[in-house]
N, CA, C and O atoms as a DFTB+ gen file, in Angstrom:
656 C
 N C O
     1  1       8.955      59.419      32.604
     2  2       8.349      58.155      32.904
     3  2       7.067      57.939      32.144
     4  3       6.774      56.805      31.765
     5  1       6.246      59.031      31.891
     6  2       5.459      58.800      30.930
     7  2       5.192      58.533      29.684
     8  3       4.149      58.260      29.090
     9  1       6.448      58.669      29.326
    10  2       6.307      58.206      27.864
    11  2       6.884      57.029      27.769
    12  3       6.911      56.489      26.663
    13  1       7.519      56.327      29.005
    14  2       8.576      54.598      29.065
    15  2       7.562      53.934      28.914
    16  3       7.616      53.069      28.038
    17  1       5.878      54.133      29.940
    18  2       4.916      53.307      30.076
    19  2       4.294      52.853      28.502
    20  3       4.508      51.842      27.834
    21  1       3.451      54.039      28.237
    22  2       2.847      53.369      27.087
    23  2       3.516      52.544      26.194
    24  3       2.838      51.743      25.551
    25  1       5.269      52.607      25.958
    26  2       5.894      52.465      24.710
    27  2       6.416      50.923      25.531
    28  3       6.817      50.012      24.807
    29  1       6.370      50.707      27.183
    30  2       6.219      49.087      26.942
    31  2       5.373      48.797      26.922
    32  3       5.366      47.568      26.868
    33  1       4.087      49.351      26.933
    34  2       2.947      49.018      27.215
    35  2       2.079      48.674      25.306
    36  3       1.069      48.078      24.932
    37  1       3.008      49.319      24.724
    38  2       2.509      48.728      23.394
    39  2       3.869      47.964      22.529
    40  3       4.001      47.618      21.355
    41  1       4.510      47.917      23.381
    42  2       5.836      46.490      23.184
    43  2       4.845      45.576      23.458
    44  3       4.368      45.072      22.441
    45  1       4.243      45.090      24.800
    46  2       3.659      44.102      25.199
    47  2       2.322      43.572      24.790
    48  3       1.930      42.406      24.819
    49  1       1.551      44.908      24.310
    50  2       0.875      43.890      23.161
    51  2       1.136      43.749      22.103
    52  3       0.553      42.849      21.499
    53  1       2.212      44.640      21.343
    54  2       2.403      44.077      20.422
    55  2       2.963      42.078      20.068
    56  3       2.981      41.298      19.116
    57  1       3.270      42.085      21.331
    58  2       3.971      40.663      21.624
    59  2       2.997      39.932      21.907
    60  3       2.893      38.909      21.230
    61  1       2.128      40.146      22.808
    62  2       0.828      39.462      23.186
    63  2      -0.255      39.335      21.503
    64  3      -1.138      38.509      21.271
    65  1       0.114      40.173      20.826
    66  2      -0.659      40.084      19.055
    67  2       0.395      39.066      18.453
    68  3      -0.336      38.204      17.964
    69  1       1.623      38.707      18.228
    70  2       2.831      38.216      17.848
    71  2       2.368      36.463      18.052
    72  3       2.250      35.644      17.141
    73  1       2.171      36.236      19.485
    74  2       1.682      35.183      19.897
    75  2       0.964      34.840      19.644
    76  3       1.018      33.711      19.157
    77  1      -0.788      35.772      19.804
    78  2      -1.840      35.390      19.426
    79  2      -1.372      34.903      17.861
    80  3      -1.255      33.703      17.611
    81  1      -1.147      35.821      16.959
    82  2      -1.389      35.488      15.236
    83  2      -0.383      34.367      15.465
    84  3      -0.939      33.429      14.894
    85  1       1.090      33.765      16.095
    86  2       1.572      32.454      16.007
    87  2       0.752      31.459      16.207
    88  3       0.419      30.513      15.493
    89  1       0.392      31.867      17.533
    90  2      -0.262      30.787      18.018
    91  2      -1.765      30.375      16.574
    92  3      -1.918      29.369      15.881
    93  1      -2.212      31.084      16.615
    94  2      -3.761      31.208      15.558
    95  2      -3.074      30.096      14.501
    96  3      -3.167      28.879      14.665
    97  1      -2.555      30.569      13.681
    98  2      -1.602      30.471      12.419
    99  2      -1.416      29.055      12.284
   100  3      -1.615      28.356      11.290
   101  1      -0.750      28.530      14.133
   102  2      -0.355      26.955      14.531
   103  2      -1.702      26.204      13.795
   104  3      -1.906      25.606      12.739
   105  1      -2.545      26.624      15.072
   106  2      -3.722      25.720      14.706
   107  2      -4.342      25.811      13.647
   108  3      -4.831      24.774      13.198
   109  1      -4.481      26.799      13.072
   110  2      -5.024      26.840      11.888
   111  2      -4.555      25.998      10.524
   112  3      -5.071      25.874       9.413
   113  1      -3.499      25.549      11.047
   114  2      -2.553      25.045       9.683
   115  2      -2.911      23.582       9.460
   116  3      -3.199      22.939      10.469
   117  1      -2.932      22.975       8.297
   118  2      -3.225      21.560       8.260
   119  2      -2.126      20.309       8.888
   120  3      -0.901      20.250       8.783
   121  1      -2.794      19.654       9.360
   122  2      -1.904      18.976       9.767
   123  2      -0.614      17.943       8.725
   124  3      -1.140      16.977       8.172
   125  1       0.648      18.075       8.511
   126  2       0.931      17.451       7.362
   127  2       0.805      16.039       8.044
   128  3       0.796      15.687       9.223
   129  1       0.695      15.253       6.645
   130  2       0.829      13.944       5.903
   131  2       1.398      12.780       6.917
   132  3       2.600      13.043       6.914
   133  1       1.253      11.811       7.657
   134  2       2.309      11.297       8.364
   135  2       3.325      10.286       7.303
   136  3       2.852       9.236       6.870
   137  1       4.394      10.607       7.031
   138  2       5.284       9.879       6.164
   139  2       4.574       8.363       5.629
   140  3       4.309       7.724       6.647
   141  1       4.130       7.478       4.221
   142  2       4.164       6.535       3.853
   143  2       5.160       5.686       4.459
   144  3       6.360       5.888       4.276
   145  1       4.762       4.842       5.099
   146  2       5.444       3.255       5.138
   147  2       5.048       1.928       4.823
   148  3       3.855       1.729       4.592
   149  1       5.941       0.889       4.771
   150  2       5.983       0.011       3.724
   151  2       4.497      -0.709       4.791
   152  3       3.429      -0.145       4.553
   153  1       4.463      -1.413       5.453
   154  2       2.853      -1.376       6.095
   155  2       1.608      -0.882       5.743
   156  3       0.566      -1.483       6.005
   157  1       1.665       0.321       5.087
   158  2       1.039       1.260       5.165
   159  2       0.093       0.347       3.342
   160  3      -1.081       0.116       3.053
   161  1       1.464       0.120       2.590
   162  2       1.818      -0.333       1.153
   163  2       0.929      -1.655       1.233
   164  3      -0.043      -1.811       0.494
   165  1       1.430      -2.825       2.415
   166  2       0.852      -3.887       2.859
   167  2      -0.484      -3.854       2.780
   168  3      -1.176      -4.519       2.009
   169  1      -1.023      -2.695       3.974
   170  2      -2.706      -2.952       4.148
   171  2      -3.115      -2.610       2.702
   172  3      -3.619      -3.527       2.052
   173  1      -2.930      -1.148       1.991
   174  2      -3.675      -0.923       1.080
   175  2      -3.650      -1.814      -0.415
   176  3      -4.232      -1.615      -1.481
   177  1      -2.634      -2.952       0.069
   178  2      -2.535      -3.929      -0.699
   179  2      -3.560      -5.743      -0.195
   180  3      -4.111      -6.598      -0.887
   181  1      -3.436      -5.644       0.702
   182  2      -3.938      -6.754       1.320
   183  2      -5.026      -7.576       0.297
   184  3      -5.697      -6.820      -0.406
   185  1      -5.240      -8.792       0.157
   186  2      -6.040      -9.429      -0.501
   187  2      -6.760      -9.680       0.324
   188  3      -7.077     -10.867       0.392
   189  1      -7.510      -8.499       1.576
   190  2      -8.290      -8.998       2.410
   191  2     -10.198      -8.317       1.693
   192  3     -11.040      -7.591       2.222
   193  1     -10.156      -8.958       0.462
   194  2     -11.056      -8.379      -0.216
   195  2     -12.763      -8.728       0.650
   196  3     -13.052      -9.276       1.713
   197  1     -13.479      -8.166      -0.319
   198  2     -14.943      -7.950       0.741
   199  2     -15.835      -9.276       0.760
   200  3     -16.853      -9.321       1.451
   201  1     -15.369     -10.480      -0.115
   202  2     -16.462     -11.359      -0.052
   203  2     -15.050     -12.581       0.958
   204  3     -15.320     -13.782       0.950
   205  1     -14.122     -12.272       1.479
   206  2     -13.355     -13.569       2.206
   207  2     -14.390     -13.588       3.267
   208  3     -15.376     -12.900       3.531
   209  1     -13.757     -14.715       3.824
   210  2     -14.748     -15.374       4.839
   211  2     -13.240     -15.788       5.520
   212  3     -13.409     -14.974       6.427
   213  1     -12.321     -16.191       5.741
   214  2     -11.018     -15.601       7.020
   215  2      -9.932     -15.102       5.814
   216  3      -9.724     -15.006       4.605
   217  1      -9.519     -14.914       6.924
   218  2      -8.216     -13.828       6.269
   219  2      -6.946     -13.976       7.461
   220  3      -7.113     -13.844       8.673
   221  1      -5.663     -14.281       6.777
   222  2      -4.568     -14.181       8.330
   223  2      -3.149     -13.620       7.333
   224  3      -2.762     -13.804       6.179
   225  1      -2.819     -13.076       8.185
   226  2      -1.156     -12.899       7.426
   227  2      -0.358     -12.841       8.434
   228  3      -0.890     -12.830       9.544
   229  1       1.228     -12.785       8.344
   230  2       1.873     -12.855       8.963
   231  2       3.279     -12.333       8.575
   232  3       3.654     -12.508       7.415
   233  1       4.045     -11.732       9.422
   234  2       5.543     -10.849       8.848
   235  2       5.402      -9.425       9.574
   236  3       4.842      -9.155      10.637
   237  1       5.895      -8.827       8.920
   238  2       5.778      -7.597       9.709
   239  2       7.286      -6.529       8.870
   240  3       7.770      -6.855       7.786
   241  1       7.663      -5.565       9.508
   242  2       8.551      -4.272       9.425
   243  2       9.456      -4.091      10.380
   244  3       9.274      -3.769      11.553
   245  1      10.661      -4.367       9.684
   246  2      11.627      -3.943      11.233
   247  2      11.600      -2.924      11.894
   248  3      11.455      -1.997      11.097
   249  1      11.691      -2.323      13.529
   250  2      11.153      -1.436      13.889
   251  2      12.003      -0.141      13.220
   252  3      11.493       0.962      13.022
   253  1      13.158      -0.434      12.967
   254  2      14.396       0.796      12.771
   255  2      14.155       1.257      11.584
   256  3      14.513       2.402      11.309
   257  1      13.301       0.212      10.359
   258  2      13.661       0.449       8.985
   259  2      12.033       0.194       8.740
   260  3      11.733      -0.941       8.369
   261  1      10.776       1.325       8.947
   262  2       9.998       1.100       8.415
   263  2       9.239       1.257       7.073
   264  3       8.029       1.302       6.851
   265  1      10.628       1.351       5.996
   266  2      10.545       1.412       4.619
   267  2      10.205       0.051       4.131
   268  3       9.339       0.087       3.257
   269  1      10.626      -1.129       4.433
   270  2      10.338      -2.469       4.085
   271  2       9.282      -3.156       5.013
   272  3       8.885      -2.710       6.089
   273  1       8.888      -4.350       4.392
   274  2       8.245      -4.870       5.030
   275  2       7.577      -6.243       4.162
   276  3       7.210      -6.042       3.004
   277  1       7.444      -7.547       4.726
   278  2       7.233      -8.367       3.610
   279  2       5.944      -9.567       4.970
   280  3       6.155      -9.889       6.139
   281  1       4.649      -9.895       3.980
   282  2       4.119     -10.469       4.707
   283  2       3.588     -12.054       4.260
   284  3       3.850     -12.179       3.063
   285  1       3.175     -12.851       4.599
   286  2       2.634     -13.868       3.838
   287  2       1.143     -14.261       4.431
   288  3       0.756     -14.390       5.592
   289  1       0.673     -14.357       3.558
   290  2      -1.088     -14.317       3.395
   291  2      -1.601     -15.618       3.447
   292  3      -0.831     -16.573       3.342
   293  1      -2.889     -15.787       3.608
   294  2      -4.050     -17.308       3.233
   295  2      -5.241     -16.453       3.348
   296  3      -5.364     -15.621       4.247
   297  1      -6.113     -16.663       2.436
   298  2      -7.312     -16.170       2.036
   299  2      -8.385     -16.754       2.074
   300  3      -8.215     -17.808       1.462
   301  1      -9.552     -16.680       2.489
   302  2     -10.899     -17.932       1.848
   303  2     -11.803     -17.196       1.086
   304  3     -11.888     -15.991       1.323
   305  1     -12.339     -17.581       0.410
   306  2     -13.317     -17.184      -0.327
   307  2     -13.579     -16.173      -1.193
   308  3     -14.719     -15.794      -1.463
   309  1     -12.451     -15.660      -1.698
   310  2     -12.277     -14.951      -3.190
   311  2     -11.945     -15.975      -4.126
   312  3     -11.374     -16.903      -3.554
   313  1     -12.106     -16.175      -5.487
   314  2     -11.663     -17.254      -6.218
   315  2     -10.427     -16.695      -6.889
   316  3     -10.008     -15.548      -6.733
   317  1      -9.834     -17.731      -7.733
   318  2      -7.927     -17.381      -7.937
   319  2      -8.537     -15.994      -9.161
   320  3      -7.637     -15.160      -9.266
   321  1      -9.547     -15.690      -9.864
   322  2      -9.778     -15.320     -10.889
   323  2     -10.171     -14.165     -10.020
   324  3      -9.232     -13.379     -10.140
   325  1     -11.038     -13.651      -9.224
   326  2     -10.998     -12.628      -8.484
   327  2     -10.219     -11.875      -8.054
   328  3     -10.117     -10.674      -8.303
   329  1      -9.331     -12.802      -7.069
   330  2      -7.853     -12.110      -6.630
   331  2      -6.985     -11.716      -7.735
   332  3      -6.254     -10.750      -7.515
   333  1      -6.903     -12.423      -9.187
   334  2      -5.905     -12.235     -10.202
   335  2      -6.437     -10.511     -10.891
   336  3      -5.637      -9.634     -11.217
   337  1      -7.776     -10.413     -10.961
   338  2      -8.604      -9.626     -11.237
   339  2      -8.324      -8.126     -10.410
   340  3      -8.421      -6.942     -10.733
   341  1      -7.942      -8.836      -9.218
   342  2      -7.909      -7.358      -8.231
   343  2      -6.373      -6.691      -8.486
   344  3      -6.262      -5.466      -8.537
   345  1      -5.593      -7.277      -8.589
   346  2      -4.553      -7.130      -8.314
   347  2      -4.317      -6.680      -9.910
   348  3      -4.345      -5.455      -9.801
   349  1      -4.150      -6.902     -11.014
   350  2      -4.420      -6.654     -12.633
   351  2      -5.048      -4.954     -12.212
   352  3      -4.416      -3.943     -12.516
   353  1      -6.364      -4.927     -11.485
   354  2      -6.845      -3.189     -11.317
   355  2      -5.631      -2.631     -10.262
   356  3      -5.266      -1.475     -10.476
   357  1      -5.132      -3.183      -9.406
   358  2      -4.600      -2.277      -8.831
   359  2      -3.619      -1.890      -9.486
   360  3      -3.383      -0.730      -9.151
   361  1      -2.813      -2.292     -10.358
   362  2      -1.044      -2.283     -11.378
   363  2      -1.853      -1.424     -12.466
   364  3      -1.196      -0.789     -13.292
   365  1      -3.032      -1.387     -12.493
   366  2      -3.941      -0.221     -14.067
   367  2      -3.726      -1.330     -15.510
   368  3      -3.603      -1.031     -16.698
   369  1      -3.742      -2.630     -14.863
   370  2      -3.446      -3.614     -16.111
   371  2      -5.182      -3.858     -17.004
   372  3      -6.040      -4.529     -16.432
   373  1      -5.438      -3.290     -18.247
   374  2      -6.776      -3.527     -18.619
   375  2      -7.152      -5.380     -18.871
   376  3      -8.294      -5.823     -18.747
   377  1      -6.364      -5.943     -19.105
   378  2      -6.438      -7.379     -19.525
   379  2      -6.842      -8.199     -18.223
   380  3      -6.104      -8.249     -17.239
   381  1      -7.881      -8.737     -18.287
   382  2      -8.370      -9.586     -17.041
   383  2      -8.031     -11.094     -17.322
   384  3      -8.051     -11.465     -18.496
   385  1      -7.737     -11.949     -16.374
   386  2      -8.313     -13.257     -15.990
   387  2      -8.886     -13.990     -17.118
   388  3      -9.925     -13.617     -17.664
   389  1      -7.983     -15.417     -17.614
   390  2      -8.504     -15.858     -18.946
   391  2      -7.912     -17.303     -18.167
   392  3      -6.837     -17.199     -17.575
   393  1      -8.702     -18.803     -18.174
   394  2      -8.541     -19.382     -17.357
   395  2      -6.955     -20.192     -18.094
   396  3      -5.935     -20.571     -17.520
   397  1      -7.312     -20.216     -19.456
   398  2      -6.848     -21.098     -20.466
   399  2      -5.359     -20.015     -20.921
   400  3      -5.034     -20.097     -22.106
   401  1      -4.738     -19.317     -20.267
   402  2      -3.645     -18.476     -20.788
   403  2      -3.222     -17.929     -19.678
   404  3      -3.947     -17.679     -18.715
   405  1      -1.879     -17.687     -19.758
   406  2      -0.582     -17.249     -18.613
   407  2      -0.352     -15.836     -19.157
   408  3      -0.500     -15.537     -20.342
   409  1      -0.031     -15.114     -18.324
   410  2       0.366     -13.802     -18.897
   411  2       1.786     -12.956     -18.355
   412  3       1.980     -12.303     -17.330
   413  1       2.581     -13.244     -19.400
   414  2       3.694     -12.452     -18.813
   415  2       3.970     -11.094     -19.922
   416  3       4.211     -10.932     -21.118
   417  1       3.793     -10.382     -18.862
   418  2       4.026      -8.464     -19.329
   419  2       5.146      -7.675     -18.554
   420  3       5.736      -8.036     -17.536
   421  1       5.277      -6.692     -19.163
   422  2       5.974      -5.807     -18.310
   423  2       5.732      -4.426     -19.014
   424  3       6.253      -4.410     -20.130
   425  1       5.156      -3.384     -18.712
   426  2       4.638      -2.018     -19.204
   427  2       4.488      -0.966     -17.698
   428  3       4.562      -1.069     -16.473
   429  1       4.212       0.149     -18.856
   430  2       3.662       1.256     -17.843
   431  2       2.180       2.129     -17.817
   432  3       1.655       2.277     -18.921
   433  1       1.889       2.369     -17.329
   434  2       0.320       2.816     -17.452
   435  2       0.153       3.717     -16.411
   436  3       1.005       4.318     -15.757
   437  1      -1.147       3.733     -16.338
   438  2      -1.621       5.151     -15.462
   439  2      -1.552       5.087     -13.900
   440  3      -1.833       6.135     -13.319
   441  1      -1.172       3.850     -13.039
   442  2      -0.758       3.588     -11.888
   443  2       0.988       3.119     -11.441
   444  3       1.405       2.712     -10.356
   445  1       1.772       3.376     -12.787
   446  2       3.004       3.195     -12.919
   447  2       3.370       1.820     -13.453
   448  3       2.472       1.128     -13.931
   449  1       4.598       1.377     -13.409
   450  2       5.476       0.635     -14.187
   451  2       5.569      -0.677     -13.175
   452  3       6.021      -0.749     -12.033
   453  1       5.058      -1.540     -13.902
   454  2       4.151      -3.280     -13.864
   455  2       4.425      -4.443     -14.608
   456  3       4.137      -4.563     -15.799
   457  1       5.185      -5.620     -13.662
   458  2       5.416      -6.579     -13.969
   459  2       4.262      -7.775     -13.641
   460  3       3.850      -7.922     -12.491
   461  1       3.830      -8.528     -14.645
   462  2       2.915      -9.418     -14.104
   463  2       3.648     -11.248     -15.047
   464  3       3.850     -11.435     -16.247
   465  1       3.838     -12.187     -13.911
   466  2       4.191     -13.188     -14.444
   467  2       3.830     -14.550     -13.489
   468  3       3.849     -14.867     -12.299
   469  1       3.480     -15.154     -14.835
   470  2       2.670     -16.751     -14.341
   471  2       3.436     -17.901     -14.743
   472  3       4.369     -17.847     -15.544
   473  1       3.108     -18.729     -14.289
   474  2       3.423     -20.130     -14.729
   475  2       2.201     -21.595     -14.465
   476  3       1.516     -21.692     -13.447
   477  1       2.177     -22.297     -15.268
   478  2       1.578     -23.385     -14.947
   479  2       2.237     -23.921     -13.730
   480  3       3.372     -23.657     -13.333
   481  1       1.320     -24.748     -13.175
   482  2       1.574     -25.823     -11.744
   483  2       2.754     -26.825     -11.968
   484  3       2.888     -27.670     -12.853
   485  1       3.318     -26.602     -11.249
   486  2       4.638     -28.391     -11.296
   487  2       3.921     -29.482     -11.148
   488  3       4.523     -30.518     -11.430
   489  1       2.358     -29.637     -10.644
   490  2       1.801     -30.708     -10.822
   491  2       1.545     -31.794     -12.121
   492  3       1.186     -32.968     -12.037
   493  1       1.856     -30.988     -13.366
   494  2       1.747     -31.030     -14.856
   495  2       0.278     -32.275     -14.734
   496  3       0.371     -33.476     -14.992
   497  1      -1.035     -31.522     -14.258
   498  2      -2.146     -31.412     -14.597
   499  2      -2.507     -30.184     -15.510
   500  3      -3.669     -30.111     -15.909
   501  1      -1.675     -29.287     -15.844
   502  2      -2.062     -28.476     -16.100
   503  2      -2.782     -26.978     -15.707
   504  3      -3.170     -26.009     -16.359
   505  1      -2.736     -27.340     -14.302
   506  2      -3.533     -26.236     -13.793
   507  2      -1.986     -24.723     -13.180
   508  3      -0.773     -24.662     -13.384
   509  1      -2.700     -24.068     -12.639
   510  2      -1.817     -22.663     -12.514
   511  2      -0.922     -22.845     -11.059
   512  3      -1.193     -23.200      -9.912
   513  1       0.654     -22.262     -11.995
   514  2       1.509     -22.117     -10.288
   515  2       1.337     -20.616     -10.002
   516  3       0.488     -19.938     -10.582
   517  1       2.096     -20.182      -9.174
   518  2       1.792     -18.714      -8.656
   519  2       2.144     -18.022      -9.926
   520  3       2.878     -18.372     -10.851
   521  1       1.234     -16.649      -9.679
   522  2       1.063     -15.611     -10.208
   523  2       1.980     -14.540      -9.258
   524  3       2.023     -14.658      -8.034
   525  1       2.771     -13.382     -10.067
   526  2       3.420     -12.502      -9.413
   527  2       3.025     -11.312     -10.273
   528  3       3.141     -11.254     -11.497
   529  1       2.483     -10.259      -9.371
   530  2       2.224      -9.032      -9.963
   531  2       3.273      -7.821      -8.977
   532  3       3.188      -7.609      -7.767
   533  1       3.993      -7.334      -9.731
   534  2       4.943      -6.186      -9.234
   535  2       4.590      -4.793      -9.844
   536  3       4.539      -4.620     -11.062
   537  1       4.316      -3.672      -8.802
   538  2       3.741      -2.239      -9.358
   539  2       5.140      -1.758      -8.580
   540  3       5.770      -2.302      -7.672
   541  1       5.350      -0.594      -9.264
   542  2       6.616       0.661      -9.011
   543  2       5.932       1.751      -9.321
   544  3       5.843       2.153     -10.481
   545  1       5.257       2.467      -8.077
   546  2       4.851       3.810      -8.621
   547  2       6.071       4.932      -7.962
   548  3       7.113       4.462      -7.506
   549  1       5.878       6.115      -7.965
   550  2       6.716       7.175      -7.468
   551  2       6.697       6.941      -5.806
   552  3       7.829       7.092      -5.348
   553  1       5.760       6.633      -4.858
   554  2       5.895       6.588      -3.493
   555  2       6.096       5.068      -3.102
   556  3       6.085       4.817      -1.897
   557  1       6.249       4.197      -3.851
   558  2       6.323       2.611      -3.438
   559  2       7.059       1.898      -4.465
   560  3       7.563       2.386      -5.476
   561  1       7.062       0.486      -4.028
   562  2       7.301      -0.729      -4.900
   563  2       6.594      -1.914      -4.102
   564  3       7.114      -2.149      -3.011
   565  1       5.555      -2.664      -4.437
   566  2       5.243      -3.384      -4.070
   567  2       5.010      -4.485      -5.106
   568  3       4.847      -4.386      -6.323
   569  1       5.045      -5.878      -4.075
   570  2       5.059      -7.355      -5.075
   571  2       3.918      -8.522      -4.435
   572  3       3.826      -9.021      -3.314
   573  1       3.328      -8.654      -5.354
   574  2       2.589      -9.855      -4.353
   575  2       2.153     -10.917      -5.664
   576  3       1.661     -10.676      -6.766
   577  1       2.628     -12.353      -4.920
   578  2       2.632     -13.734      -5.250
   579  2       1.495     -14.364      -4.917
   580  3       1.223     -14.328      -3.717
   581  1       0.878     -14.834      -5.502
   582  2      -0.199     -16.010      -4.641
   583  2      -0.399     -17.094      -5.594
   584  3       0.000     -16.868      -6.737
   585  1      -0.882     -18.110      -5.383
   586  2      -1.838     -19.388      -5.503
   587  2      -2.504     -20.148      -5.411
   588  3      -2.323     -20.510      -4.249
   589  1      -3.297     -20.794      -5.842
   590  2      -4.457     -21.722      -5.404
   591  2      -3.225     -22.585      -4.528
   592  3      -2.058     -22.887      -4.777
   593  1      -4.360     -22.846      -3.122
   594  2      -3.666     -24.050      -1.959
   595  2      -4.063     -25.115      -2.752
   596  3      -4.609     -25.005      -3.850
   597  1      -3.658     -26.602      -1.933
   598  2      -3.526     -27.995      -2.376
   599  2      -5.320     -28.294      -2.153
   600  3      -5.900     -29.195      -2.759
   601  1      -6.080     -27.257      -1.076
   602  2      -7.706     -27.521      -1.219
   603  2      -8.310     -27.078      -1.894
   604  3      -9.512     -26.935      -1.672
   605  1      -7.756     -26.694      -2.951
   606  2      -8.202     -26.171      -3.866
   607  2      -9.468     -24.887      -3.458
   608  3     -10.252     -24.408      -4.278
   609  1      -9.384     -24.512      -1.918
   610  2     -10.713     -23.368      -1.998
   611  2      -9.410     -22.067      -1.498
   612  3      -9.419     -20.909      -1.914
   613  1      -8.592     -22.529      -0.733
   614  2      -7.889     -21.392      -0.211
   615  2      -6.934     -20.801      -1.149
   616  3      -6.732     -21.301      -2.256
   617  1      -6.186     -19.466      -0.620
   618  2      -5.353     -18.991      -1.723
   619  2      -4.377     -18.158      -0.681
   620  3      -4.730     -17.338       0.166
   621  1      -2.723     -18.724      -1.071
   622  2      -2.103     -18.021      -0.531
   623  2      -0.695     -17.054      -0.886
   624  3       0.038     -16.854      -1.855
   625  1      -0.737     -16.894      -0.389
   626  2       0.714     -15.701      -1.205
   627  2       1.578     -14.967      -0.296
   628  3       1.530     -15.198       0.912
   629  1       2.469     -13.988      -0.850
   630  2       2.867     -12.955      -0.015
   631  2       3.344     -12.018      -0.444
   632  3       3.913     -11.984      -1.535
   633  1       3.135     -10.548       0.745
   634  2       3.381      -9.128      -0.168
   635  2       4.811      -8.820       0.390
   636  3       5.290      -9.301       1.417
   637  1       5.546      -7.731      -0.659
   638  2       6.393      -7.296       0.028
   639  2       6.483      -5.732      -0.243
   640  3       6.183      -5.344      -1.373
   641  1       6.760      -5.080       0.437
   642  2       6.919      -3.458       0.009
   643  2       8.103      -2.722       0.212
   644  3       8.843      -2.980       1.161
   645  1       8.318      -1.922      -0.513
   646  2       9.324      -1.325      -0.071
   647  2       8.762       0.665      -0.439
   648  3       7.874       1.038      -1.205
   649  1       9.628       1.479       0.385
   650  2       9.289       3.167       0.420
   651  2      10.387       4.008      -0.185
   652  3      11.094       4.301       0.779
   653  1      10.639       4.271      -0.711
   654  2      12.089       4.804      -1.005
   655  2      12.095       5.838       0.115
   656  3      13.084       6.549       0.293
């Protein structure tokens, strides 16, 4: 009987050490990543830049399929050359905002592979219809449209994302 004791008796801490270093190991570990979703694509896209004065969107992500997701925007107080500006840095496009020229591209660069395309207004004053800038990097695809409103101060559009 004396020799049954110690030998469960160092079964049981060895098990009670087993646990401890699991258990340790648990917490110690970083927490992973919570999966990208197309929302996720939305906010860090949002034209809810730092000088608007309101901001609203609307749409959303189906609950089953939160890889997609498509929203539509109204903005105040960024100008169309700002927003065209932001969106040009986010795609890694170096060519900015030229009031007098449309720009249709399609390339790849250091934030991935980027479609950007304009058109003049159907008003044939001459002034600008929507602008569409489309980025495809390795974790997304996102698209966003906008244009000067009919008050000429607001600007509206809409994003859409998708996650593979």
């Amino acid at each position: 009987m004396a020799t049954r004791g110690p030998g469960l008796t160092t079964i049981a801490a060895l098990s009670i050490g087993v646990i401890v270093v699991v258990a340790g190991t648990r917490s110690g570990e970083p927490e992973r990543p919570k999966p990208l979703r197309a929302d996720d694509v939305i906010q860090l896209w949002s034209p809810n830049l730092k000088n608007h004065t309101d901001y609203g969107q609307l749409g959303g992500s189906p609950e089953h399929s939160p890889n997609v997701a498509a929203y539509s925007f109204r903005v105040l107080g960024p100008t169309f050359e700002e927003l065209w500006n932001h969106y040009a840095e986010r795609c890694g496009i170096k060519k900015r905002y030229a009031e007098k020229s449309f720009l249709i591209t399609a390339d790849t660069g250091a934030n991935g592979s980027y479609v950007v395309s304009e058109r003049p207004s159907e008003d044939g004053k001459g002034g600008r219809g929507p602008s569409v800038f489309l980025l495809k990097t390795e974790t997304y695809t996102v698209t966003v449209t906008f244009h000067l409103d009919p008050d000429g101060r607001s600007l509206s559009g809409s994003l859409t994302a998708v996650v593979p």
